[in-house]
C-alpha positions as CSV (number, residue, x, y, z in Angstrom):
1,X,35.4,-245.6,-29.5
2,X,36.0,-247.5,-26.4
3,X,38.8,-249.7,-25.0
4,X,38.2,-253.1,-23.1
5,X,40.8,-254.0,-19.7
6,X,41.9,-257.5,-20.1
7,X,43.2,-259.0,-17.0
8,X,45.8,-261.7,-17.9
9,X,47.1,-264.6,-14.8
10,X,49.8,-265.7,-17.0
11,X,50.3,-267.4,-20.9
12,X,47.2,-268.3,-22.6
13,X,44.2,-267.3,-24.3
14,X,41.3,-265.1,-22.9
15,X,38.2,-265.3,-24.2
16,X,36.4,-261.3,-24.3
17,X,34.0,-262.4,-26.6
18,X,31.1,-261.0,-24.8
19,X,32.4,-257.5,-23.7
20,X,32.9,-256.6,-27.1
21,X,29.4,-257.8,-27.9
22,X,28.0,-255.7,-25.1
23,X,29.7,-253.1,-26.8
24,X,28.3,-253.5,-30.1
25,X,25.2,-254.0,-29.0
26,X,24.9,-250.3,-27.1
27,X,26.0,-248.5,-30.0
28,X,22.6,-249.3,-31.9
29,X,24.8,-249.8,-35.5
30,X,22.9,-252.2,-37.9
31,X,26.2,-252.6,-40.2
32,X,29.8,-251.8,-40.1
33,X,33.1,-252.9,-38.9
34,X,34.6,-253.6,-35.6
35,X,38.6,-252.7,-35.4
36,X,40.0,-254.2,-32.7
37,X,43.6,-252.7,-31.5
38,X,45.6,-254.6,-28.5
39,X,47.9,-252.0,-27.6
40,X,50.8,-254.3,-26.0
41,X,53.8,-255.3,-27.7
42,X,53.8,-259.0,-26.5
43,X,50.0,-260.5,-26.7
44,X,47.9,-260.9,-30.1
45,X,44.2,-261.0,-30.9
46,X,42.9,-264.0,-32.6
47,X,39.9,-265.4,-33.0
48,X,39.7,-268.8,-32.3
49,X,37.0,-271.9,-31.7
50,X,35.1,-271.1,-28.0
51,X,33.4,-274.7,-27.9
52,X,36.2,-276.8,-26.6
53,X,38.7,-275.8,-24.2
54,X,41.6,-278.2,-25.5
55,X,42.2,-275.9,-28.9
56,X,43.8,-272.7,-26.5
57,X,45.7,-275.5,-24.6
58,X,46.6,-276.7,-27.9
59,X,47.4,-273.4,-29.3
60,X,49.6,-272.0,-26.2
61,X,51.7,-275.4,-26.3
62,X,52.0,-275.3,-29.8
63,X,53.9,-271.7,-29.9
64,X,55.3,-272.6,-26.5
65,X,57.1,-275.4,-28.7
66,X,57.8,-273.0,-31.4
67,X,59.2,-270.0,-30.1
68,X,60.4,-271.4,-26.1
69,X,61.7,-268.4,-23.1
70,X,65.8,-267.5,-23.6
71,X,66.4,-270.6,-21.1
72,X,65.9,-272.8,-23.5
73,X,69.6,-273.9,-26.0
74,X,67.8,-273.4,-28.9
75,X,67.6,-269.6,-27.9
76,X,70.5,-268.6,-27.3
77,X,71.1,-265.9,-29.9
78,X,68.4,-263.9,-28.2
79,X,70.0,-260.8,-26.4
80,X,67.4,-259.0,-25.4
81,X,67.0,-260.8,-22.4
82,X,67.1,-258.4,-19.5
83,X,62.7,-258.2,-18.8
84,X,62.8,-262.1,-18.0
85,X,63.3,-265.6,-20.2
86,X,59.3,-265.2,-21.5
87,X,59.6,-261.2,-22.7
88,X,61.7,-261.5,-26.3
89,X,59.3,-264.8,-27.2
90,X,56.6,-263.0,-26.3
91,X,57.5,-260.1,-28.7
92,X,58.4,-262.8,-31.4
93,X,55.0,-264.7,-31.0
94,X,53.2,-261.3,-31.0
95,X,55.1,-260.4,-34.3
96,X,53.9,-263.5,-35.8
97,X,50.4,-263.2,-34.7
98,X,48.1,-260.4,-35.3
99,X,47.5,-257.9,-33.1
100,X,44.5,-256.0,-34.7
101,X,41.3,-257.4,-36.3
102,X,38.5,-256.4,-38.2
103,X,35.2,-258.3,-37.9
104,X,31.9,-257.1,-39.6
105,X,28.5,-256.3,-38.2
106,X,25.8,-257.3,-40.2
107,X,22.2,-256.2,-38.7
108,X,23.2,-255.5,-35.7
109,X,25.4,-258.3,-34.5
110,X,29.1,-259.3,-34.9
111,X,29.1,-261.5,-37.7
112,X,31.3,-264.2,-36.5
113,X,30.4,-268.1,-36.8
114,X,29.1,-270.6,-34.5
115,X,32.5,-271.6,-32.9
116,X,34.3,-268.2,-33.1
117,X,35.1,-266.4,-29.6
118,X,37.4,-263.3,-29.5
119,X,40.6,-263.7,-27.7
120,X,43.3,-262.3,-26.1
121,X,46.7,-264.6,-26.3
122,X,48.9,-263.4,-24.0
123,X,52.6,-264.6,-24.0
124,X,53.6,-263.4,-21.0
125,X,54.6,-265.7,-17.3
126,X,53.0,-262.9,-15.2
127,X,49.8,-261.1,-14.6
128,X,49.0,-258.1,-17.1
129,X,46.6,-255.5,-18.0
130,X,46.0,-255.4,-21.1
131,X,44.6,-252.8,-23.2
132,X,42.1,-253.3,-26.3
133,X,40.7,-250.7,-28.3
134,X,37.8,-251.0,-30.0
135,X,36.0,-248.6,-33.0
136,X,33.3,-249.1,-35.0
137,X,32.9,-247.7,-38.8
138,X,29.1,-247.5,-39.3
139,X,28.1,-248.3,-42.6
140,X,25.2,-245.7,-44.7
């Protein structure tokens, strides 16, 4: 087991792709699975296309739109608004989204397709530090 520091400069999506394949590739495992754990209350885990940049923009103004800080009208039956405008929609997107995945390894490498990057979304305004865990169930 092993964890992986994310640092976060504000909403968006941050691509860890190649830590965690760093990691896998140390632990000499020819099959398996990966569990990945983000243990923060408002950010997710996705994975997500890594070939063109516009798809996180996309993605971060899309549940930007859909779930907007407590400043916005449309929000204001939030009450738990005390950490800042961005902290109850971040808990809301990150309820929405998932915050642990599973990916296989199949002869020694992560089995995810040509496009697919590993990614942080965090939905908070400021800088974090964010936490992943990371475990690997070896298959026999």
């Amino acid at each position: 087991m092993t964890s992986f520091t994310i640092l976060t400069t504000g909403q968006g999506l941050y691509e860890f792709t190649h830590k965690v394949t760093r990691f896998v590739d140390g632990q000499g495992v020819h099959g398996g699975v990966l569990t990945l754990f983000v243990r923060h209350t408002s950010c997710s885990l996705l994975i997500q296309e890594n070939a063109d940049p516009e798809v996180q923009t996309n993605l971060r103004n899309f549940f930007h739109r859909l779930v907007p800080p407590t400043t916005d009208p449309k929000m204001s039956y939030l009450t738990h608004t005390y950490e800042g405008p961005d902290d109850m929609p971040a808990h809301i997107k990150a309820a929405m989204m998932p915050v642990s995945l599973s990916i296989p390894i199949f002869e020694g490498q992560l089995a995810l397709g040509t496009w697919q990057g590993i990614y942080l979304f965090e939905h908070r305004d400021a800088p974090h530090r964010r936490q992943v865990a990371a475990a690997i169930v070896a298959s026999h």
